[in-house]
Each structure stands twice: as structure tokens, then as C-alpha cells.
Residue frames as qw, qx, qy, qz and C-alpha x, y, z in Angstrom:
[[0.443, -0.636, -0.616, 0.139, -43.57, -41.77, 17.48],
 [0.371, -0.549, -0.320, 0.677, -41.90, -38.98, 18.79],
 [0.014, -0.071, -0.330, -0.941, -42.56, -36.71, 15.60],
 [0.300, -0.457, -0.795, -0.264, -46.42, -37.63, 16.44],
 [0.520, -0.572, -0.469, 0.427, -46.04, -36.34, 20.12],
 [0.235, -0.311, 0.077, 0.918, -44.31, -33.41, 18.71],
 [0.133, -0.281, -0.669, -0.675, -47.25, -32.80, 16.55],
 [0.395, -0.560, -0.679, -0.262, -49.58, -33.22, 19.10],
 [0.319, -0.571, -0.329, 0.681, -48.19, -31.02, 21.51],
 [0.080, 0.000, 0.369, 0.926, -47.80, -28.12, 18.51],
 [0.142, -0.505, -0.769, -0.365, -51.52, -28.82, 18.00],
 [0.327, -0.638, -0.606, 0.345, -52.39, -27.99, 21.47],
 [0.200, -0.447, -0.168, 0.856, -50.76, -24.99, 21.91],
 [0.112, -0.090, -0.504, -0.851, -52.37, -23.59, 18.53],
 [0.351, -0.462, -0.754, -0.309, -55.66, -25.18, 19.24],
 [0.313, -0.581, -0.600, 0.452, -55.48, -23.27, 22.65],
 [0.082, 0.394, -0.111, -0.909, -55.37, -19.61, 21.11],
 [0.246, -0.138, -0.596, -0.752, -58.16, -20.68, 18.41],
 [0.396, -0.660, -0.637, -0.036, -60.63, -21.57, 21.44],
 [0.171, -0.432, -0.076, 0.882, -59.74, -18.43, 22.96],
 [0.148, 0.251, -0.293, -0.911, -60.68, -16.46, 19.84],
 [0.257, -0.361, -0.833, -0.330, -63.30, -19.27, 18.68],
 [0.186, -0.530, -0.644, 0.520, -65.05, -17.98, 22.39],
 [0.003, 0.340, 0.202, -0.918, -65.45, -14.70, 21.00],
 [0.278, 0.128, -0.258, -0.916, -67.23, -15.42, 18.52],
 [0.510, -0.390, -0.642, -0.420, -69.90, -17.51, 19.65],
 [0.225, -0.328, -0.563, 0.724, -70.35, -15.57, 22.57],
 [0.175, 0.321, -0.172, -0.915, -71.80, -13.04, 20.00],
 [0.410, 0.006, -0.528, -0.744, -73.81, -15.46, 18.31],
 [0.314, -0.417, -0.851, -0.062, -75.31, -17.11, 20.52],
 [0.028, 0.543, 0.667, -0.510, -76.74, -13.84, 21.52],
 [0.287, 0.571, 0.000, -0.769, -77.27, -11.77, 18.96],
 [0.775, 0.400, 0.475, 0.122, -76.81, -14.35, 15.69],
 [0.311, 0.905, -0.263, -0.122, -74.38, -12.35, 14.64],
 [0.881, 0.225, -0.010, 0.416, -70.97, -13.31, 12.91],
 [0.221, -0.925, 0.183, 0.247, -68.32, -11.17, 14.23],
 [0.814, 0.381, 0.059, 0.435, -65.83, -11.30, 11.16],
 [0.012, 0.861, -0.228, 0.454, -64.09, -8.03, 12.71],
 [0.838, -0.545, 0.021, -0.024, -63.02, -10.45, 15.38],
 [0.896, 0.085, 0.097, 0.425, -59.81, -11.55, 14.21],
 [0.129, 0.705, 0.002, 0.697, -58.83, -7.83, 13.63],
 [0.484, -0.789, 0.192, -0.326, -59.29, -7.21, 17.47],
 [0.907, -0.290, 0.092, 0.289, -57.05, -10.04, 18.34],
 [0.678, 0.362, -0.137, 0.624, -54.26, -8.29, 16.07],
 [0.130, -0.735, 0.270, -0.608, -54.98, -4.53, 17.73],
 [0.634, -0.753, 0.163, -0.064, -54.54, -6.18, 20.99],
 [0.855, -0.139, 0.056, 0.497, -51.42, -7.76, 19.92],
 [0.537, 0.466, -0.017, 0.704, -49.76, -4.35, 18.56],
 [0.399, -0.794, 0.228, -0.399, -50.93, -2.43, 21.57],
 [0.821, -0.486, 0.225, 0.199, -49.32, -4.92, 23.71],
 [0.803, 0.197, 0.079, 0.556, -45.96, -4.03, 21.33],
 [0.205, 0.711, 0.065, 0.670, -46.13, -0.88, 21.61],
 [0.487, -0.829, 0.091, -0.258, -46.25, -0.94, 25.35],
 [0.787, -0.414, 0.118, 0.442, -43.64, -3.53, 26.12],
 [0.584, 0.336, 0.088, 0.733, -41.29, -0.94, 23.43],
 [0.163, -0.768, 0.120, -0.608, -42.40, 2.60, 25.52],
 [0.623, -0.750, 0.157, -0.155, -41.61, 0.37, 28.55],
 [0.906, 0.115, -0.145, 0.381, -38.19, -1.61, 27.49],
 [0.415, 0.487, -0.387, 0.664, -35.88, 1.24, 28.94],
 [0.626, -0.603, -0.248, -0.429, -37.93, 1.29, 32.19],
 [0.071, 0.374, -0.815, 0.436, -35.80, -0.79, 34.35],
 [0.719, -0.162, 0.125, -0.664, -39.06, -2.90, 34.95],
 [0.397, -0.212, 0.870, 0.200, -38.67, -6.63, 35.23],
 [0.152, 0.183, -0.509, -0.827, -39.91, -8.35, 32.07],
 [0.160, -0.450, -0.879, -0.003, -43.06, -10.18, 33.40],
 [0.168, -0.514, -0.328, 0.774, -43.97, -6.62, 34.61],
 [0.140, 0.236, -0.504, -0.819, -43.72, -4.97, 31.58],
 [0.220, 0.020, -0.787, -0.576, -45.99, -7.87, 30.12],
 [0.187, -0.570, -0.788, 0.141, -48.49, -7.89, 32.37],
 [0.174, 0.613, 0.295, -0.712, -49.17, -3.97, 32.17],
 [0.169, 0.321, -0.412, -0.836, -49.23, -4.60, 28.51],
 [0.099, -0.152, -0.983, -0.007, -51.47, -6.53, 28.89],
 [0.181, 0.697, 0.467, -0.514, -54.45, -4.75, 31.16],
 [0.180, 0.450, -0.324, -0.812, -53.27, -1.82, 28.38],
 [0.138, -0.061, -0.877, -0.456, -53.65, -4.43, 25.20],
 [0.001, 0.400, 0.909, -0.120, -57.16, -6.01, 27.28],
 [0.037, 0.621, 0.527, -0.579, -58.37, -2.90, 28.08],
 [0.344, 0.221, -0.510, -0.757, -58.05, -1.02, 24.03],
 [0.036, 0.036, -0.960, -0.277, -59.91, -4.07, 23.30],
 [0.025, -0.542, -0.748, 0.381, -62.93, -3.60, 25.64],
 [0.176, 0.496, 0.040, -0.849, -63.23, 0.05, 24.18],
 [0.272, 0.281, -0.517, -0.761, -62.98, -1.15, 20.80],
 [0.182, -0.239, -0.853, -0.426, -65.61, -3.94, 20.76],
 [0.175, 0.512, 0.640, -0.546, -67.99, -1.77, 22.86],
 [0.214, 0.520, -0.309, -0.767, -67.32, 0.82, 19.84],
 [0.158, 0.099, -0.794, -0.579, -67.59, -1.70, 17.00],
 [0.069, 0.461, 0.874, -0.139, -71.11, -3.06, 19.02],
 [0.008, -0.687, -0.304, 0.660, -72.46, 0.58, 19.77],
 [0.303, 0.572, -0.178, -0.741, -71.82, 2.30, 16.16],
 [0.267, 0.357, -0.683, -0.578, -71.64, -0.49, 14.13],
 [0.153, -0.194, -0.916, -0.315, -73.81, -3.55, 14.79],
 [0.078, 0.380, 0.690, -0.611, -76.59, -1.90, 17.14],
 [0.462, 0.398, 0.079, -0.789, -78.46, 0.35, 14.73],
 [0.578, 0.173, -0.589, -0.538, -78.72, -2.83, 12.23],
 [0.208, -0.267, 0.878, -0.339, -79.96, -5.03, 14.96],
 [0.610, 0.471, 0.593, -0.234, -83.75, -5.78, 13.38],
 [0.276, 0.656, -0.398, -0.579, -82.03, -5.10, 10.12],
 [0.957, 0.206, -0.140, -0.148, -82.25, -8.04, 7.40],
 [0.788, -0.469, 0.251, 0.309, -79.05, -10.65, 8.35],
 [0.718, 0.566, 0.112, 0.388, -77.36, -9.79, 5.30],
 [0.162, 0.877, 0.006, 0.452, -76.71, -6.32, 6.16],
 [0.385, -0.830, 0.403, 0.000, -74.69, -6.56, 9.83],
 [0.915, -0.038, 0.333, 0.226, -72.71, -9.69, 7.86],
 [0.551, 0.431, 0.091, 0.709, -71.39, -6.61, 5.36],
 [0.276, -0.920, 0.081, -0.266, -71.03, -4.56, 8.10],
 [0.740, -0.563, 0.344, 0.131, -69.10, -6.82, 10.23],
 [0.728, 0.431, 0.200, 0.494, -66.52, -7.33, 6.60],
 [0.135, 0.925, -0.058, 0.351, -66.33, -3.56, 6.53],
 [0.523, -0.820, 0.188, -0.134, -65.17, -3.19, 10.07],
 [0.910, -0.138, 0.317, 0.228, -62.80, -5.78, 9.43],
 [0.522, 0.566, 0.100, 0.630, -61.06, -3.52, 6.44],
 [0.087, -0.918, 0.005, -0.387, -61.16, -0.68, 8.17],
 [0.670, -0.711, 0.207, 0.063, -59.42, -2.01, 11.17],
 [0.879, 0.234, 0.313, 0.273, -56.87, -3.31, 8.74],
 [0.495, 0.571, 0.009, 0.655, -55.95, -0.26, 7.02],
 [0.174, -0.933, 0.124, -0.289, -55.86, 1.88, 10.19],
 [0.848, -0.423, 0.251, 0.198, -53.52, -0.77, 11.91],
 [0.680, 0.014, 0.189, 0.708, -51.18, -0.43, 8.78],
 [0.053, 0.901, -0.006, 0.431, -51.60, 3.79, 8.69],
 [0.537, -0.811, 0.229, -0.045, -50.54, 3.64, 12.75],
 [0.786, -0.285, 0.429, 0.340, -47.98, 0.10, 12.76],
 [0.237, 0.577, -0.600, -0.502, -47.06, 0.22, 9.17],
 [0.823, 0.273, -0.229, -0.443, -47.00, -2.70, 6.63],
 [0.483, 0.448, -0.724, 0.206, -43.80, -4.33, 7.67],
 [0.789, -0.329, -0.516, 0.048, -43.39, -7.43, 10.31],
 [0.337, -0.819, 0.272, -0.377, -42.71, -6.44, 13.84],
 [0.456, 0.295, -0.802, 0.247, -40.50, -8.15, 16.32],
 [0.575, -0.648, 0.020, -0.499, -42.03, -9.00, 19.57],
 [0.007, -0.655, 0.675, -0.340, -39.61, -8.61, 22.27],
 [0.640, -0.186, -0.715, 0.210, -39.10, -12.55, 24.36],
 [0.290, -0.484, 0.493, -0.663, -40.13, -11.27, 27.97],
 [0.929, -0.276, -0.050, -0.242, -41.31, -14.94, 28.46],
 [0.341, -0.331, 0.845, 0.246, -37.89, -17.66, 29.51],
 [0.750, 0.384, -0.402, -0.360, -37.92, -19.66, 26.49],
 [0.378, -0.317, 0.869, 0.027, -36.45, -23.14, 28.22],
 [0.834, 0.090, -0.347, -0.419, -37.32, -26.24, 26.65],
 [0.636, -0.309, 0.454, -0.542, -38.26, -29.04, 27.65],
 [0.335, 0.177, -0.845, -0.377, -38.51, -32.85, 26.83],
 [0.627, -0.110, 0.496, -0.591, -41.74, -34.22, 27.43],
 [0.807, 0.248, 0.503, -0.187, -42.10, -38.01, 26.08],
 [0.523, 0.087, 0.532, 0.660, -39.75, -37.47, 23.24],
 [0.364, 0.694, 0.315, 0.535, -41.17, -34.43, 22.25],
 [0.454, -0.256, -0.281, 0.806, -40.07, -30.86, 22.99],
 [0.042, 0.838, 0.491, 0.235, -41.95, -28.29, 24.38],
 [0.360, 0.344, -0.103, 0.861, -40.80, -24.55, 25.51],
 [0.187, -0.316, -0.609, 0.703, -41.68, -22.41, 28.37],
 [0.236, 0.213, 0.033, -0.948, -43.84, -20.10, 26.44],
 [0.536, -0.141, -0.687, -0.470, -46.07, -23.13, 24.90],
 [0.379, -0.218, -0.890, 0.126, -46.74, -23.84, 28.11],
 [0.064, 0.295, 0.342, -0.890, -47.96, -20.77, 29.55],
 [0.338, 0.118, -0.269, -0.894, -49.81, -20.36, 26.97],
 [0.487, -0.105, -0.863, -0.081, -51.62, -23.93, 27.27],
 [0.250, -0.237, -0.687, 0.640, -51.92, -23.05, 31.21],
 [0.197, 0.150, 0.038, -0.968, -53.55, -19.25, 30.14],
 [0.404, -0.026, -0.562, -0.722, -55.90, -20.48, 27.59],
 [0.467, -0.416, -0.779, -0.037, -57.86, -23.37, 30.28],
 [0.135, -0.423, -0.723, 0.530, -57.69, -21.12, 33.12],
 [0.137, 0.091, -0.137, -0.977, -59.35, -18.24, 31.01],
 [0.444, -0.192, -0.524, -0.701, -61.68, -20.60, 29.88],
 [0.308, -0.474, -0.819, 0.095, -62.63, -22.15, 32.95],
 [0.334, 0.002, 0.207, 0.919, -63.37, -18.81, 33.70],
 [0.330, 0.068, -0.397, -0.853, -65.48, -17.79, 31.72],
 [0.492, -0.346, -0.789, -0.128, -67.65, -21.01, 32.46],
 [0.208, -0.294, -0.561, 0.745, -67.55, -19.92, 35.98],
 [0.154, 0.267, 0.059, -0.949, -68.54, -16.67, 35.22],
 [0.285, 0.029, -0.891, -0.353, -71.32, -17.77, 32.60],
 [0.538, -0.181, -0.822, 0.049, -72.56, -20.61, 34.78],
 [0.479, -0.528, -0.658, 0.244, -72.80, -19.06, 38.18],
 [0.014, 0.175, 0.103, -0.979, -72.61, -15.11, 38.08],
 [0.469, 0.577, 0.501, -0.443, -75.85, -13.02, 37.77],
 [0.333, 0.614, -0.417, -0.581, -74.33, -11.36, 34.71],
 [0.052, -0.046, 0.906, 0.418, -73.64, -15.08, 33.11],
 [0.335, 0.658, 0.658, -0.146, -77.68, -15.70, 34.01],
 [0.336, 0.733, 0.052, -0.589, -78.63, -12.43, 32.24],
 [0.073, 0.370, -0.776, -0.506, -75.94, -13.51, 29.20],
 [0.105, 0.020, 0.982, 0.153, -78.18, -16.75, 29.18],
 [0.398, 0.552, 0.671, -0.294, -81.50, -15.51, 29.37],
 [0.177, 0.772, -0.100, -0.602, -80.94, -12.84, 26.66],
 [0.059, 0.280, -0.881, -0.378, -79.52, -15.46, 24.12],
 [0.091, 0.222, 0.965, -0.103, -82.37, -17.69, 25.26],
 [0.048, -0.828, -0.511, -0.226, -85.62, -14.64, 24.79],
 [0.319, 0.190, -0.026, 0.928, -83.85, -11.53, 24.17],
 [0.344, -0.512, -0.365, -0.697, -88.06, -10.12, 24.68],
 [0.767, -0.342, -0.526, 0.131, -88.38, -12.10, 27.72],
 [0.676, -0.173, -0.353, 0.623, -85.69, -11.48, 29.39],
 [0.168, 0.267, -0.202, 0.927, -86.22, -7.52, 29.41],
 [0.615, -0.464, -0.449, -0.453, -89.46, -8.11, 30.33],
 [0.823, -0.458, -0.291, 0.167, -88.15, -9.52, 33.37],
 [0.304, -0.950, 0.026, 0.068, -86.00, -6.47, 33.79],
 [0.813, -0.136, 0.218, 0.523, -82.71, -7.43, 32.13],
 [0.104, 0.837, -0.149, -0.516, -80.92, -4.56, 30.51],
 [0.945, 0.246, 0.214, 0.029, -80.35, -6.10, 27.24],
 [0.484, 0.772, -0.179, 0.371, -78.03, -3.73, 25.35],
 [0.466, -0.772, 0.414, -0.125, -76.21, -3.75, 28.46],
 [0.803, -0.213, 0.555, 0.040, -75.73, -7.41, 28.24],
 [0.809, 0.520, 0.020, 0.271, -74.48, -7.21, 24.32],
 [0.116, 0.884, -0.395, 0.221, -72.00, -4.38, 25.25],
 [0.720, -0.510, 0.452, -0.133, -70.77, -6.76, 28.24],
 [0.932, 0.250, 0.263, -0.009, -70.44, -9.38, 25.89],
 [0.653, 0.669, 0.048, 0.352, -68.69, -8.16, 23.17],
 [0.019, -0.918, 0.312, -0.243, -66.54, -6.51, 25.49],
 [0.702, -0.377, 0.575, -0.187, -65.46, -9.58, 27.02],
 [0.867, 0.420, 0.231, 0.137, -65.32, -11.17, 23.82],
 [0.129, 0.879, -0.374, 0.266, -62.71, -7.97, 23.04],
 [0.394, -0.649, 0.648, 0.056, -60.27, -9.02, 26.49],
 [0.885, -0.051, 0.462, 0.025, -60.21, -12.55, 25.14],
 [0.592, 0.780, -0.030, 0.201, -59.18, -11.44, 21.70],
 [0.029, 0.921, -0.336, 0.196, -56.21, -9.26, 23.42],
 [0.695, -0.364, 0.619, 0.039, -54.71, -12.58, 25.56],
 [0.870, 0.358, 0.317, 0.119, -55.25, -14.51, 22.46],
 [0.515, 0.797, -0.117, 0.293, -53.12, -12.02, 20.52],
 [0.168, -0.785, 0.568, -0.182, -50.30, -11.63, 22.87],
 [0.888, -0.011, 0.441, 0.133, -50.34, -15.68, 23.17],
 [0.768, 0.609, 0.158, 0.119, -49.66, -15.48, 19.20],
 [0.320, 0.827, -0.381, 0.261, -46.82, -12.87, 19.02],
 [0.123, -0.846, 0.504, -0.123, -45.28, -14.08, 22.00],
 [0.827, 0.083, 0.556, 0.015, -45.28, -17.78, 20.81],
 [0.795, 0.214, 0.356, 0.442, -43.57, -16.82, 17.34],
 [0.590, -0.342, 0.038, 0.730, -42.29, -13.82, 17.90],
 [0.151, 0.239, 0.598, 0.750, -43.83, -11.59, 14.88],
 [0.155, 0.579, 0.491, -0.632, -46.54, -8.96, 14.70],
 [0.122, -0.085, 0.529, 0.835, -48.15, -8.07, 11.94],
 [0.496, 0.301, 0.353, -0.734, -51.61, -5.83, 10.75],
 [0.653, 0.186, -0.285, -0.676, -52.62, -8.53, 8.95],
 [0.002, 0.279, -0.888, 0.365, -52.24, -11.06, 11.28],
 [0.351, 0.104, 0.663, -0.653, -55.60, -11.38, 12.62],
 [0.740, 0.292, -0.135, -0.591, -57.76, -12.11, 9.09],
 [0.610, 0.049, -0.772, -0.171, -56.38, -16.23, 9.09],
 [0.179, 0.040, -0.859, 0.479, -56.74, -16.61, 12.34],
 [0.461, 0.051, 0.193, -0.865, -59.93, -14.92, 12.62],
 [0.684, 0.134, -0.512, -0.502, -61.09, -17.07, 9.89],
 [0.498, 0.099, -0.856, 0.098, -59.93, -20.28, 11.73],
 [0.058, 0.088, 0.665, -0.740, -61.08, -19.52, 14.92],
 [0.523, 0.159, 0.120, -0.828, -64.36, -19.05, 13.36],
 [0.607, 0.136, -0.766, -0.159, -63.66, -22.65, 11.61],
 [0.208, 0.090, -0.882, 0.412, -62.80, -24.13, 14.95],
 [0.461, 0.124, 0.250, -0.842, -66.57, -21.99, 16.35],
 [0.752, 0.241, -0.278, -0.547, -68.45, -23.87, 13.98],
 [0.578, 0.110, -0.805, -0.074, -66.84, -27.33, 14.10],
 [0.016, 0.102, 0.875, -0.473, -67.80, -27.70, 18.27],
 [0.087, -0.649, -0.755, 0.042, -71.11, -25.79, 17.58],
 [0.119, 0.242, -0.110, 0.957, -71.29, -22.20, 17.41],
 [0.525, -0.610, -0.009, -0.594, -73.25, -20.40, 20.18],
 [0.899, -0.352, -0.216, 0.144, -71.75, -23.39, 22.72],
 [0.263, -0.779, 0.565, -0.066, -68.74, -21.96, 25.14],
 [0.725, -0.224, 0.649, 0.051, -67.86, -25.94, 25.75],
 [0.887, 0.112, 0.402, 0.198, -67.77, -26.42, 22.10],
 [0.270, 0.930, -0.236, 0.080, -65.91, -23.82, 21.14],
 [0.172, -0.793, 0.581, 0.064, -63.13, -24.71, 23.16],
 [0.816, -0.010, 0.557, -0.155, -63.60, -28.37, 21.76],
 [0.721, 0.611, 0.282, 0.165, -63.50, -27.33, 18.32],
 [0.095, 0.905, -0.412, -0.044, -60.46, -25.01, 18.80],
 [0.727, -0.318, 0.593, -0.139, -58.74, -28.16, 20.53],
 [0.811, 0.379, 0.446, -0.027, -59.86, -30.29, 17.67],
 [0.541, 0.839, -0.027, 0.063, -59.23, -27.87, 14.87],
 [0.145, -0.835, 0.524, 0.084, -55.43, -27.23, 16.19],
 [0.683, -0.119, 0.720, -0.011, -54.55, -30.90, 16.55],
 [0.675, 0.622, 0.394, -0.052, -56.07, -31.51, 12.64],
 [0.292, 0.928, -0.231, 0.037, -53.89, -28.87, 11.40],
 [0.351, -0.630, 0.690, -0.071, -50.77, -29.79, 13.33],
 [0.731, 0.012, 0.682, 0.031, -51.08, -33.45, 12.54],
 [0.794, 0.378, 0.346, 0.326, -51.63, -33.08, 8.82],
 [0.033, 0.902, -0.431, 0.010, -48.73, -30.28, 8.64],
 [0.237, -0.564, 0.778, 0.145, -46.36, -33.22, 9.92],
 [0.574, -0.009, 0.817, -0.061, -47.89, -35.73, 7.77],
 [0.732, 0.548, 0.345, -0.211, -49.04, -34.51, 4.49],
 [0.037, -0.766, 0.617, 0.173, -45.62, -34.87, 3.08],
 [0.111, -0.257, 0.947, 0.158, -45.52, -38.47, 3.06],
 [0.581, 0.477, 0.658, -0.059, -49.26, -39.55, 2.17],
 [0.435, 0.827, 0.112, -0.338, -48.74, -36.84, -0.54],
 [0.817, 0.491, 0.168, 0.251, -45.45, -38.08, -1.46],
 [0.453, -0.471, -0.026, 0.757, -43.84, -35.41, -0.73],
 [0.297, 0.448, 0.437, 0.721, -45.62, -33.37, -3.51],
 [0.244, -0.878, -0.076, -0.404, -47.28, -30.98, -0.80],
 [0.552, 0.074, -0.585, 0.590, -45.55, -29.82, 2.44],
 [0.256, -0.449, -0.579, 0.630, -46.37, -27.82, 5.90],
 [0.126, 0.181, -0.161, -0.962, -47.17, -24.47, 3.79],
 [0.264, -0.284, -0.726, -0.568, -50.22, -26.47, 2.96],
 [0.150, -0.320, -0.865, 0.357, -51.39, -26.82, 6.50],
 [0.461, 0.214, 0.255, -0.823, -54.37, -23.74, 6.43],
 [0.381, 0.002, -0.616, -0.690, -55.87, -26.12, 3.81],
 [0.347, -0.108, -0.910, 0.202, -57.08, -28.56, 6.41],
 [0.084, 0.286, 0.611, -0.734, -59.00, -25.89, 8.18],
 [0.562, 0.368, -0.019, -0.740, -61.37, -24.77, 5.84],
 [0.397, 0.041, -0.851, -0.341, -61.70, -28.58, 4.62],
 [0.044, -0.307, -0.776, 0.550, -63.00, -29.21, 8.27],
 [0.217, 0.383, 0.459, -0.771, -65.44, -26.43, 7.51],
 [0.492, 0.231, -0.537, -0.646, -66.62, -27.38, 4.55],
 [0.426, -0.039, -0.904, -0.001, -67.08, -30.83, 6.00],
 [0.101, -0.346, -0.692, 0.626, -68.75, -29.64, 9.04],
 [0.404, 0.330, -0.008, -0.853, -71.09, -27.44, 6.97],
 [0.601, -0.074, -0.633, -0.483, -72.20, -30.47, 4.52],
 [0.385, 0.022, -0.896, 0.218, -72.61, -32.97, 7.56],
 [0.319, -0.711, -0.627, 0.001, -73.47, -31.07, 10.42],
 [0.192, 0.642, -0.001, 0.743, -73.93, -27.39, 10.22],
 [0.656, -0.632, -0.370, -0.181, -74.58, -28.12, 13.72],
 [0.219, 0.704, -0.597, 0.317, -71.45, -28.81, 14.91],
 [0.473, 0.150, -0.857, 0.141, -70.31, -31.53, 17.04],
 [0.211, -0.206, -0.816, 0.496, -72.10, -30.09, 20.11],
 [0.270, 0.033, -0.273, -0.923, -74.43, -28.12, 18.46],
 [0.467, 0.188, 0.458, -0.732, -78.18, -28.47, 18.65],
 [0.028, 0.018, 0.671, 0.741, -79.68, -30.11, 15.63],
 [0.396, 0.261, 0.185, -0.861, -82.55, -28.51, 14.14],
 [0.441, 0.458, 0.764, 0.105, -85.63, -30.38, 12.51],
 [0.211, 0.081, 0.681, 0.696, -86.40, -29.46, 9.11],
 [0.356, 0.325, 0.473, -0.737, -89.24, -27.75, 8.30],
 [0.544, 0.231, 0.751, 0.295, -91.40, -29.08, 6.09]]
């Protein structure tokens, strides 16, 4: 029982940085139909900017919640440049292009961001400094740590959030009408390309939290960090419904838990002939399963066939 509990907390916290990063990218498709596969790549740059600031500020004399909140804004705020940049040069001029072409666009970007992260960071694993307390805890026989919980705490109030914002700002209306009749909506005086930049730029801060969650939950940076997680997060997108905020964070949720659970369990149904190093297999079984079933996703729309 208490390896279960410990399983299912582990889940959470994971599952709460893949709806984080799952958000960014069906924020993007569900207004433009675009796959943002460069996503996962912004989550690392925000995590190595945020190393590089808390290491130009570690001799400061700053306290260390200080430190990690300006490396933060710093970390959020590269982010916002770079996915206004990656919207503005790279997916805008192929916007009435054929879908193929911004899907090997959005790959490219994704290399590219890769090899400049290891030109700047290098190839080798960073440390990322502990500026969080690291108590632990015992909740129910399992044991959780002061930085799984922050991170658990960040990841709902970001996303309620975002609903908020969304739901009851003008900018969320515009977000919705522009997803909903991109033609429409300028008609009616919306500024459209505004509202992608906006988007994707927001999609960008989320990316940067998410990445600082990641390093400062296991301690490790590294520029090639961001291409499994991307991937998952884009697993987790798809399994609530991509284009859905609510099932994004459902299917991050979901998708952690899954993982986590058969990590502490596929040892003994397997015999012990696989072990935890197996545990990415589980995501991309989910999405394979959720693509034959329902490419819909769980809270996804489903669409009627055409005859």
C-alpha cells in the first residue's frame, strides 16, 4: 500500500509539469492547428536561463527564493521573446501553407534550438543549485519533499489561471473567438496575429515554470532535456483532447500517474524481466492507444465521418 501512495504521489508531481507544458501546446492548436514540436526545446531554454541566472547571482548575498524568483521573470521572460520569434519568423509566413510544411518547420526549430543550447551550455549535465528547502515529509505512508510540493501548488494555481484569464478576460474572448473563426473574428475587429503572438507567448512563460519545476525537482539540466518531455507533454495534449485547456491538464494528470504507476509495477507483472528504465514506454503506448480509439481524446470533440 504504501509503495502505491508513493507512486501516486510521484505521478502527480510529474503529471503536474506535463499539463503545464501539455497547455502549451494546445493553446497553439486550438488556434492555429498547429503542432508546436519546438515546444519542449523552450521548456529546456527556460530551464538553462534560469541556471545561468541563479550561477551570475550565487555570490550576491541574495536570499535563495530571491535569486529564484528573478530567475525566473529572466527564464519567463527569454521565453516570451523566443516563442514570439519562433511564431513571427518561423510559423507565420507558412500560415495558408499546406499542413505538412509548418509540421517540418516546427522539427527544424526544434534542432536548431538544440544545437545552439549545446554551442552556448555545452553537451555535459548541469547541476541545478537546491534554492528550494528540501524537507520531507510523510504523508499516508508515503514521502513527499518540499519541492514536490511547490511544484504541485505552482502547476494548479498557474492553471487556474490561465482558465481565469481564458474564461473571463477580453484577451481570453479574443483567444476564443479566433480559434473558433479566425475570418470572423477580424471581421469583428480582433487583431488576429496579435492574438497568435499573445498566445504563443504565453505558451513560452508556461514552458519556462515548467522547466525550472523539472531541474529544480531532480536537480540536472541538460540541452537535451526538453525533446522527451516535449514529446510526452504532447502525449499527455492528445490523451485529454488537444485544443481543450481542461483536458490538457487532465491528460497531463492522467499521463503522469500511468507512468509512475507502471514504473513501480512493471517489475513484478513482468517478472522482473523489465524495470523503471522502461517507464517512457507507457507514454507513447497511451498514444498509440488514444490515437486508435479516440483521436479525440478523452475530452475532445468527436468528429462525424464523412462519407
Amino acid at each position: 500500500m504504501d509503495i502505491l501512495l508513493q507512486q501516486i504521489v510521484n505521478g502527480l508531481v510529474q503529471g503536474s509539469v506535463y499539463a503545464l507544458v501539455a497547455l502549451g501546446y494546445t493553446m497553439v492548436y486550438g488556434i492555429l492547428g498547429l503542432i508546436n514540436f519546438a515546444h519542449g526545446e523552450v521548456v529546456m531554454v527556460g530551464a538553462m536561463v534560469a541556471l545561468t541566472m541563479t550561477q551570475l547571482l550565487a555570490a550576491s548575498g541574495l536570499p535563495p527564493l530571491v535569486i529564484l524568483l528573478i530567475a525566473l521573470m529572466t527564464s519567463a521572460g527569454v521565453c516570451m521573446a523566443l516563442g514570439y520569434g519562433i511564431e513571427r519568423i518561423a510559423y507565420r509566413p507558412l500560415r495558408n501553407a499546406p499542413r505538412l510544411a509548418p509540421l517540418i518547420t516546427a522539427i527544424g526549430v526544434s534542432i536548431v534550438l538544440q544545437n545552439l543550447a549545446m554551442m552556448f551550455w555545452g553537451r555535459e549535465y548541469h547541476a541545478f543549485p537546491a534554492l528550494l528547502p528540501h524537507s520531507t515529509h510523510m504523508l499516508a505512508g508515503a514521502v513527499i519533499n518540499d519541492v514536490q510540493i511547490i511544484i504541485v501548488l505552482v502547476a494548479l494555481a498557474v492553471m487556474a489561471c490561465l482558465l481565469l484569464l481564458v474564461h473571463r478576460t477580453r484577451l481570453g474572448r479574443a483567444m476564443r473567438a479566433v480559434a473558433e473563426n479566425p475570418s470572423a473574428a477580424a471581421l469583428m475587429g480582433v487583431n488576429i496575429n496579435g492574438v497568435i503572438s499573445v498566445t504563443f507567448m504565453l505558451g513560452s512563460a508556461l514552458a519556462a515554470v515548467a522547466g525550472i519545476m523539472v531541474s529544480a525537482n531532480y536537480g540536472i539540466v541538460h540541452y537535451y532535456m526538453g525533446a522527451i518531455l516535449g514529446l510526452k507533454a504532447f502525449t499527455a495534449a492528445v490523451l485529454g483532447g488537444i485544443g481543450n485547456l481542461r483536458g490538457a491538464m487532465l491528460g497531463g494528470l492522467l499521463l503522469g500517474l500511468i507512468e509512475s504507476l507502471g514504473a513501480g509495477y512493471i517489475g513484478d507483472l513482468s517478472g522482473g524481466f523489465f524495470g523503471s528504465n522502461y517507464q517512457d514506454v507507457f507514454a507513447f503506448f497511451v498514444l498509440i492507444i488514444v490515437l486508435i480509439f479516440r483521436p479525440s481524446g478523452l475530452m475532445g470533440e468527436r468528429v462525424a465521418e464523412r462519407a
